[in-house]
Each structure stands twice: as C-alpha cells, then as structure tokens.
SESEDREN-600264 format. One record per atom (N, C-alpha, C): residue in one letter; chain; x, y, z. Coordinates in nm, 4 decimals, m for minus. Example, Ala and Ser with C-alpha at 12.3 -4.5 7.8 and 13.67 -1.06 7.14 Angstrom:
<sites>
SITE   loza   sevex         px         py         pz
SITE      A       A     1.3190    m0.5690     0.7800
SITE      A       A     1.2300    m0.4500     0.7800
SITE      A       A     1.3200    m0.3300     0.7800
SITE      S       A     1.2850    m0.2250     0.7080
SITE      S       A     1.3670    m0.1060     0.7140
SITE      S       A     1.2900     0.0030     0.7870
</sites>
This chain:
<sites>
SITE   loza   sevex         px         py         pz
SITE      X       A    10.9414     9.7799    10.6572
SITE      X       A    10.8046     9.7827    10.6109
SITE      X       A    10.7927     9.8564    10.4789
SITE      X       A    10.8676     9.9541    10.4519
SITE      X       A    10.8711    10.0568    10.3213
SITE      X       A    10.9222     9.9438    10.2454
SITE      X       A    11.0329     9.9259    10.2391
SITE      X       A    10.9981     9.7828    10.1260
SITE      X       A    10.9434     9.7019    10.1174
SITE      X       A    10.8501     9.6235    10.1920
SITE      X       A    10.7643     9.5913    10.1932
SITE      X       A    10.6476     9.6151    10.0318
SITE      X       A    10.6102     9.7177    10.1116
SITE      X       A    10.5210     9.8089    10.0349
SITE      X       A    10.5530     9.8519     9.8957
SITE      X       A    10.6948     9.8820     9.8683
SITE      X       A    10.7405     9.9161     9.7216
SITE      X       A    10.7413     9.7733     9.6490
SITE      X       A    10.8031     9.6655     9.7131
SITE      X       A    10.7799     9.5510     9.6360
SITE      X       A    10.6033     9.4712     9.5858
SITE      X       A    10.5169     9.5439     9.6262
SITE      X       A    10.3557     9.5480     9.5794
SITE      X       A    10.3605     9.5643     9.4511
SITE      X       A    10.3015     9.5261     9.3576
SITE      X       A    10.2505     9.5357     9.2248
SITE      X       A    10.1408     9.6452     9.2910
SITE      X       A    10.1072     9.7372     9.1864
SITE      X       A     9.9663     9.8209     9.2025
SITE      X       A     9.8418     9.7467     9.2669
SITE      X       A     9.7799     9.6295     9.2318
SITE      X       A     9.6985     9.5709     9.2915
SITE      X       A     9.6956     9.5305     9.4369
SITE      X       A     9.8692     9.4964     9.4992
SITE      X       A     9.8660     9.4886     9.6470
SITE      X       A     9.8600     9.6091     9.6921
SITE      X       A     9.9208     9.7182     9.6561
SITE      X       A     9.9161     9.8622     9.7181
SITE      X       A     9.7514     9.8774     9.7354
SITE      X       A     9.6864     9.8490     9.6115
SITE      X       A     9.5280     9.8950     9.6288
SITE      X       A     9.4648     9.8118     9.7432
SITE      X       A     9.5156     9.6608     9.7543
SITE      X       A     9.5216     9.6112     9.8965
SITE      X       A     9.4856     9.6981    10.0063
SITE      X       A     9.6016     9.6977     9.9992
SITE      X       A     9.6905     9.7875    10.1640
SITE      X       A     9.5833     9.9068    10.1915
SITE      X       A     9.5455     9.9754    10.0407
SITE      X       A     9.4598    10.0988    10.0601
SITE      X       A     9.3341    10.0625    10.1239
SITE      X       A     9.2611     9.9309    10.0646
SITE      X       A     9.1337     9.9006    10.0930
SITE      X       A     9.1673     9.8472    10.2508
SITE      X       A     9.2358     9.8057    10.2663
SITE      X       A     9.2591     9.7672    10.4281
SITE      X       A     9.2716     9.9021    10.5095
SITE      X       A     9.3086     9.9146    10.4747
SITE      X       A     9.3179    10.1164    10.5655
SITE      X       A     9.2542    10.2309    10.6226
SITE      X       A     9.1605    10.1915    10.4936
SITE      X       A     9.0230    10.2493    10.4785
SITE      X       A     8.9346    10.1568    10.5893
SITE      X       A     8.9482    10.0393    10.5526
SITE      X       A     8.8495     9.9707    10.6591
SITE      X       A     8.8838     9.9522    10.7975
SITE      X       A     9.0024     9.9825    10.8612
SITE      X       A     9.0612     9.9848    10.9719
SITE      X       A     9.0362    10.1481    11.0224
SITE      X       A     9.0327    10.2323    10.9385
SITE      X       A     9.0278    10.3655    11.0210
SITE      X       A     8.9262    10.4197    11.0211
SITE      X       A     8.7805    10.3584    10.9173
SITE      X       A     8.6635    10.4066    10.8937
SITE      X       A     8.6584    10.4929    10.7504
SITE      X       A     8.5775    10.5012    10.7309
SITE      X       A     8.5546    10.6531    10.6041
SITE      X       A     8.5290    10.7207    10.6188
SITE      X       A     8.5696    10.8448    10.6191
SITE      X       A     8.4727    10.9986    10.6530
SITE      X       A     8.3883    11.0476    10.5271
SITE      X       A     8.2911    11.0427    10.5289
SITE      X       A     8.2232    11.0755    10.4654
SITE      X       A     8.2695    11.1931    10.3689
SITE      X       A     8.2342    11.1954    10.2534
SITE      X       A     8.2608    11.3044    10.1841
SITE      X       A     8.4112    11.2685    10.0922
SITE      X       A     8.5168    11.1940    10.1897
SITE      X       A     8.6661    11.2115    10.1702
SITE      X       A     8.7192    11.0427    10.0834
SITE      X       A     8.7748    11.0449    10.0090
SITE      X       A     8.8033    11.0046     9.9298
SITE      X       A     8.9774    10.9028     9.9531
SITE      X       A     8.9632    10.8772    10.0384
SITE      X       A     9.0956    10.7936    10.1252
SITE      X       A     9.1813    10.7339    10.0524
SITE      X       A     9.1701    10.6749     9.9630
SITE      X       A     9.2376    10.6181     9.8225
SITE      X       A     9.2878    10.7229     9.7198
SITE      X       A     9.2222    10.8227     9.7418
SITE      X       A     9.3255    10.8656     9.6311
SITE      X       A     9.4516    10.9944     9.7169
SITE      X       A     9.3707    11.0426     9.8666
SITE      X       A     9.4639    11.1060     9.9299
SITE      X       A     9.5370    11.0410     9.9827
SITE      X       A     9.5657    10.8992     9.9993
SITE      X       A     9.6447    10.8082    10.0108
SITE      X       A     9.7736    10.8021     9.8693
SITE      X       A     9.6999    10.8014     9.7675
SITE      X       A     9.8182    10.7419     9.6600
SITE      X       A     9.8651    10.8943     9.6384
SITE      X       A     9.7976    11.0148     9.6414
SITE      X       A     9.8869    11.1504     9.6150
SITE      X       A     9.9902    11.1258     9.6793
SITE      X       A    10.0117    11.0839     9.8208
SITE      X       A    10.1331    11.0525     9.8937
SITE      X       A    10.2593    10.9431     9.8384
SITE      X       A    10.1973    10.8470     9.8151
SITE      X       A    10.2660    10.7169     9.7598
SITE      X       A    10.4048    10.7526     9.6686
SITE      X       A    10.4995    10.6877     9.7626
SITE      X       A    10.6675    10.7116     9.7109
SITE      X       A    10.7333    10.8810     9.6960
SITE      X       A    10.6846    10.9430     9.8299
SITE      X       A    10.7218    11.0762     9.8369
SITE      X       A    10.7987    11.1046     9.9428
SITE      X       A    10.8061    10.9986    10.0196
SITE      X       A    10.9148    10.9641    10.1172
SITE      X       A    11.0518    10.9244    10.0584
SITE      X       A    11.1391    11.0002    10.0201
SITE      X       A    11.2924    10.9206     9.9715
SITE      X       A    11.2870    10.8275    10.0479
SITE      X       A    11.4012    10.6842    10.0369
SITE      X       A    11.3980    10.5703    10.1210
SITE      X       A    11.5074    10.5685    10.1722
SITE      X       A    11.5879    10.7081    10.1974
SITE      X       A    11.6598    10.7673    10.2961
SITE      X       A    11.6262    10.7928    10.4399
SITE      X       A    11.5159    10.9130    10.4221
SITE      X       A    11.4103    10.9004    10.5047
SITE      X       A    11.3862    10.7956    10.5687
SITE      X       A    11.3385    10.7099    10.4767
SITE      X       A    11.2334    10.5580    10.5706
SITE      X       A    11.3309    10.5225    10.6420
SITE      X       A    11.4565    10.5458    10.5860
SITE      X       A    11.5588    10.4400    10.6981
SITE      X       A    11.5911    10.5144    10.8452
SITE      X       A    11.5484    10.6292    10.7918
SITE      X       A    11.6222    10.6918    10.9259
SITE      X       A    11.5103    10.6919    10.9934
SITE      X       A    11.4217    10.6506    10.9631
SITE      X       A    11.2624    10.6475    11.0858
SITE      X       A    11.2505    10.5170    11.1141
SITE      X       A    11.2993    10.4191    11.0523
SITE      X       A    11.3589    10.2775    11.1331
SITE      X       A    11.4119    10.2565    11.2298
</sites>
C-alpha cells in the first residue's frame, strides 16, 4: 500500500487526503490535511516493509 501511495502525483495524495477526511469526519477547529502531510514520507520504506 506505501507504494501505492508514493507512486501519487501530489494531486492523488490530496485525493487520498480528501477521502480521509470524509471517512473519519472533521473535528472542528483541526485542520486534517495539513496534519496529515506534516507526516507524509516520514516512515523510511524499511519500516513499511517490516509492518507488511
């Protein structure tokens, strides 16, 4: 799935974000898109594999 996701141009990632947001709700106040992308590619893909 992590590659998946790295193979996105910016516009599918913003996808994925707007889907995310609408699947988990919005909390008011909080800003889900961008505490979403602070995260984005901070996982080595070492990591990802070993959580596969």
């Amino acid at each position: 799935m992590a590659e998946n996701l790295d193979a996105l141009d910016r516009a599918g990632k913003m996808e994925v974000l707007d889907l995310s947001e609408r699947l988990s709700g919005d909390a008011p106040g909080r800003d889900t898109r961008a505490a979403l992308l602070a995260y984005a590619g901070a996982i080595p893909a070492e990591d990802l594999d070993l959580m596969k």
